[in-house]
C-alpha positions, -999 to 999 in steps of 0.1 A, spaced: 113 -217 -207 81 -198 -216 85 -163 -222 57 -148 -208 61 -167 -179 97 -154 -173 79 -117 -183 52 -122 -155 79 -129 -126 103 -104 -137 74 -79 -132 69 -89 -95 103 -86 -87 103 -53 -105 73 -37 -91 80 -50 -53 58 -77 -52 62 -109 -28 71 -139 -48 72 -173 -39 90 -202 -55 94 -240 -42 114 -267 -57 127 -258 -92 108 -225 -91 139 -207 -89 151 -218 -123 121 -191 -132 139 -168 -110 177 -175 -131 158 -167 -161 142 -137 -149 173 -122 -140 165 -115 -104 182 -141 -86 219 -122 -84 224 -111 -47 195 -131 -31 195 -162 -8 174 -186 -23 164 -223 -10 158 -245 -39 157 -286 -48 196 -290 -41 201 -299 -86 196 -258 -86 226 -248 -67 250 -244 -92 226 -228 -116 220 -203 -85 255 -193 -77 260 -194 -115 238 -162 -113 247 -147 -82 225 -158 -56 235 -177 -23 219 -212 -23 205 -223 15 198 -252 24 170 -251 50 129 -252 48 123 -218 38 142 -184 32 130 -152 33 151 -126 11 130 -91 14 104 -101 -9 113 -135 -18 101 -165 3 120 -195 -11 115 -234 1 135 -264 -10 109 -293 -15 72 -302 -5 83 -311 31 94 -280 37 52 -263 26 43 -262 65 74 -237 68 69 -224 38 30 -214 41 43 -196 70 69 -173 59 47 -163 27 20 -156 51 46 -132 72 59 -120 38 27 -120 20 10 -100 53 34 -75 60 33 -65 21 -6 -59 24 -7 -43 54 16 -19 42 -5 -15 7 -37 -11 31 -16 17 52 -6 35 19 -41 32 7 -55 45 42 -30 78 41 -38 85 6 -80 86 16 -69 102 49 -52 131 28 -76 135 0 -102 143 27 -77 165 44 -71 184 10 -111 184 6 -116 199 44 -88 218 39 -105 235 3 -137 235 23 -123 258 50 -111 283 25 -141 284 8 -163 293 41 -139 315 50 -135 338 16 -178 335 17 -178 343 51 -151 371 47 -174 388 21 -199 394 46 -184 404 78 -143 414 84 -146 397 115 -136 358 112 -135 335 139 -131 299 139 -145 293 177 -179 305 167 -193 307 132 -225 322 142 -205 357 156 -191 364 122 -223 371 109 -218 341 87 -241 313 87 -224 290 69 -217 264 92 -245 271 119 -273 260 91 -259 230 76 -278 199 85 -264 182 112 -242 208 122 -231 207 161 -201 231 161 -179 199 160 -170 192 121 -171 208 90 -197 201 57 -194 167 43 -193 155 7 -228 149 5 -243 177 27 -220 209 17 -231 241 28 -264 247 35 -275 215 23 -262 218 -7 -247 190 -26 -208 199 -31 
């Protein structure tokens, strides 16, 4: 069996990517040294080899096994095509959820830096801070940036008073 071949899967497996294997696939699987504890469907010649390295063999159109979608032959694609799609789906959405959070809190952090920094510029000129009305501190911080209704903080591109940040 090609090395790199057996390489590239075991990095899947390892880094909790879906995988997919039909037919003999799973022979890749044995080689890789991630088929001991799974339930894996495969061409019925493989169940030996399977149990021979710890996995359970099924017999039916395709398995799911956390990350691993397994099928026996090509009548079983229909099935198959479906539970990668399940597999295949959930593991994006999740990716695009992580993704999400980590934007959602590096703007959190920004607005977050943002508020200190109006509040320390604003402190400077008045000891008097309040966070209902920027306009009564004496600081006009807020109340002159473009676009400023009273409803959000600077952006990226505007910053205070116009300013690129």
């Amino acid at each position: 069996m090609e090395p790199k071949a057996v390489e590239f899967v075991k990095a899947f497996f390892e880094g909790g990517i879906p995988v997919a294997a039909i037919c003999h696939g799973p022979w890749t699987i044995i080689e890789a040294g991630m088929a001991n504890g799974r339930k894996i469907a495969s061409w019925p010649s493989l169940t030996t080899d399977l149990k021979n390295a710890g996995a359970e063999w099924i017999d039916g159109e395709a398995v799911i096994d956390g990350k691993l979608v397994s099928a026996r032959k090509p009548d079983d694609i229909p099935a198959f095509n479906r539970a990668m799609l399940e597999v295949f789906g959930d593991s994006q959405a999740k990716s695009q959820q992580s993704r999400l959070i980590s934007v959602a809190l590096k703007d959190a952090v920004f607005v977050l830096i943002m508020t200190v920094a109006i509040l320390l510029w604003c402190g400077r000129r008045t000891s008097r801070i309040s966070l209902k009305s920027p306009a009564s501190t004496g600081c006009s911080a807020l109340s002159t940036t473009p676009g400023y209704t009273g409803a959000r903080v600077p952006t990226r591109t505007s910053g205070i008073n116009g300013a690129v940040a």
